[in-house]
C-alpha positions as protocol buffer text, in pm:
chain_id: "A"
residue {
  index: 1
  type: UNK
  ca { x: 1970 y: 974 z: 3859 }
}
residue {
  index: 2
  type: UNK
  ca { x: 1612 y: 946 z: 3691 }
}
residue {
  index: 3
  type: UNK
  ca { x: 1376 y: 1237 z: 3758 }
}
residue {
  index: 4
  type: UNK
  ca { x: 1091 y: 1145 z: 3969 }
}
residue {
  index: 5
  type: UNK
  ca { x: 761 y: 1038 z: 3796 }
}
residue {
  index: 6
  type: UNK
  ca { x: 596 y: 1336 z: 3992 }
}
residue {
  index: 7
  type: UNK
  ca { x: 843 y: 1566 z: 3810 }
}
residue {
  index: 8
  type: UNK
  ca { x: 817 y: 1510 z: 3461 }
}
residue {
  index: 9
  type: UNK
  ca { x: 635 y: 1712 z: 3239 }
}
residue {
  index: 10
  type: UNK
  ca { x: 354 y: 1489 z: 3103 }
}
residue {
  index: 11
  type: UNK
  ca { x: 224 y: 1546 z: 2692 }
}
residue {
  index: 12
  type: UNK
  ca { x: -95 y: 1491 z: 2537 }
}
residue {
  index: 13
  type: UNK
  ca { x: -124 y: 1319 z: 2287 }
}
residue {
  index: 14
  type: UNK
  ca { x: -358 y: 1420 z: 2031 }
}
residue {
  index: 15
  type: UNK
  ca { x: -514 y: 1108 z: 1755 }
}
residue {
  index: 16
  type: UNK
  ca { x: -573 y: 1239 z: 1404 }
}
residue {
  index: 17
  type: UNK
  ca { x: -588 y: 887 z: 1224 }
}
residue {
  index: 18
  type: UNK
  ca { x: -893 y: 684 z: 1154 }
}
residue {
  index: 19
  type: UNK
  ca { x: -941 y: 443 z: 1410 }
}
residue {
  index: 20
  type: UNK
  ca { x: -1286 y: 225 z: 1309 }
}
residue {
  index: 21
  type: UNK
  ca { x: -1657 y: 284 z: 1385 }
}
residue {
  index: 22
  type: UNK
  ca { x: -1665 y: 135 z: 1730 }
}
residue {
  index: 23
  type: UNK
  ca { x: -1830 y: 383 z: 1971 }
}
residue {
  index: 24
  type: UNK
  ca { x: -1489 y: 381 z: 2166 }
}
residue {
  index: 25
  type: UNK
  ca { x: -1262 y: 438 z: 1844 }
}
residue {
  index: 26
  type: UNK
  ca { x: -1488 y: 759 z: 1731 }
}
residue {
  index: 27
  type: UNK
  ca { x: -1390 y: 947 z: 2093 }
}
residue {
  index: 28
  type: UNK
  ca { x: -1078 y: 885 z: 2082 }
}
residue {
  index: 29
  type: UNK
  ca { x: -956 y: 1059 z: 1743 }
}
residue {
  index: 30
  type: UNK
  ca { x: -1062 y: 1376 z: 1550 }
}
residue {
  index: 31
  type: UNK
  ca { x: -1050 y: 1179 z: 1205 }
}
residue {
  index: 32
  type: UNK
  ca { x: -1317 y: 1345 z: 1027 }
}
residue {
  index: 33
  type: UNK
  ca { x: -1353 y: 1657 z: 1226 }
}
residue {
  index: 34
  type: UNK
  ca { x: -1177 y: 1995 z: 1062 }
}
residue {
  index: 35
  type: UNK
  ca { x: -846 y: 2145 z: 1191 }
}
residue {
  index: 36
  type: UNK
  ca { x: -1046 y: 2432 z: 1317 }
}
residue {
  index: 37
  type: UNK
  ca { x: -1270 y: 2228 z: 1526 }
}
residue {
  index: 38
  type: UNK
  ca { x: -955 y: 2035 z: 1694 }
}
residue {
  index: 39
  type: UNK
  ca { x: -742 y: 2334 z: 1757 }
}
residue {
  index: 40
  type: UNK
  ca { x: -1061 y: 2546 z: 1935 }
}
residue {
  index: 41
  type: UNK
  ca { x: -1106 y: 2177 z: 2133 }
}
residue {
  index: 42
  type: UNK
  ca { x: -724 y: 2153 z: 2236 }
}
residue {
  index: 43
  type: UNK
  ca { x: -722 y: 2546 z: 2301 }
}
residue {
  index: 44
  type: UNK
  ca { x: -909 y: 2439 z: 2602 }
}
residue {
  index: 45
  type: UNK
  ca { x: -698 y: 2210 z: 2649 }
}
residue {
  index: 46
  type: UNK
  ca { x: -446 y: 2407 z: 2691 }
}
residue {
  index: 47
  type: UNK
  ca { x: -585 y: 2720 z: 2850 }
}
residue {
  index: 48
  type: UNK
  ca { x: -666 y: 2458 z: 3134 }
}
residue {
  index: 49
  type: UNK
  ca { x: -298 y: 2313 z: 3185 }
}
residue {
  index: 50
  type: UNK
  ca { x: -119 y: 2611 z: 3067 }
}
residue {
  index: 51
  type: UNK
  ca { x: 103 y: 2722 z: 3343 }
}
residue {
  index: 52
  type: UNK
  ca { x: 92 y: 2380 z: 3531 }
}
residue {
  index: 53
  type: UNK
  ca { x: 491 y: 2230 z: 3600 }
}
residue {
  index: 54
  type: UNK
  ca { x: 315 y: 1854 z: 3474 }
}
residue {
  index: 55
  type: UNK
  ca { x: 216 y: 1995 z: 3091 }
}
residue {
  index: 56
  type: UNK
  ca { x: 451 y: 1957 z: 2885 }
}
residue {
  index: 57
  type: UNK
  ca { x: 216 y: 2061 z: 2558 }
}
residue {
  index: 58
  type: UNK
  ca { x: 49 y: 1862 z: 2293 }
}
residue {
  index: 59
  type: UNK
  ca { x: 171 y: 1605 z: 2042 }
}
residue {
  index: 60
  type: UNK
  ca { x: 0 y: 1514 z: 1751 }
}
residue {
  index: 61
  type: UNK
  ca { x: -16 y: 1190 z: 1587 }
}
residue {
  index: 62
  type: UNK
  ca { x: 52 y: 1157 z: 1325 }
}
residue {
  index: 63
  type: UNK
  ca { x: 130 y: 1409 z: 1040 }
}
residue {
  index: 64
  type: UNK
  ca { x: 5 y: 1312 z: 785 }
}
residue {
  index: 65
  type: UNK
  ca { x: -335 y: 1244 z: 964 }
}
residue {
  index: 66
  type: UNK
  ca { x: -287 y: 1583 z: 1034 }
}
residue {
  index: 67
  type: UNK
  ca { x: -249 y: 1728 z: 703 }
}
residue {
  index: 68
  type: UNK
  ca { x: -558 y: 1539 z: 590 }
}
residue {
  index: 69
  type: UNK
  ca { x: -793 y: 1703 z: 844 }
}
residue {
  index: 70
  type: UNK
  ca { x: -1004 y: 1975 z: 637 }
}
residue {
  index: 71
  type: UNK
  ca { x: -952 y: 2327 z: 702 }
}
């Protein structure tokens, strides 16, 4: 038997690639900002869900957008 929906632990997913100029695309990635400024953003992140039965953590996508990101 399936676990229920309100069970799971949920992740986050976390966009490192470039996704265009459009307004939209720019919020949802941190192309172009430095590791340091992600990791102090998704800190929060997790500080806020940290403890919670639904958070699962954090997965990034996608290494090697990862590696790219500035120190």
């Amino acid at each position: 038997m399936a676990t229920p929906p309100a069970q799971r632990a949920m992740w986050i997913g976390v966009e490192t690639d470039y996704l265009g100029t459009d307004p939209s695309a720019t919020k949802q990635t941190f192309y172009g900002f430095t590791r340091t400024a992600m990791e102090t953003q998704l800190s929060k992140v997790t500080s806020a869900y940290d403890g919670s039965t639904a958070y699962a953590g954090l997965a990034v996508h996608d290494e090697a957008g990862y590696a790219a990101l500035a120190p």
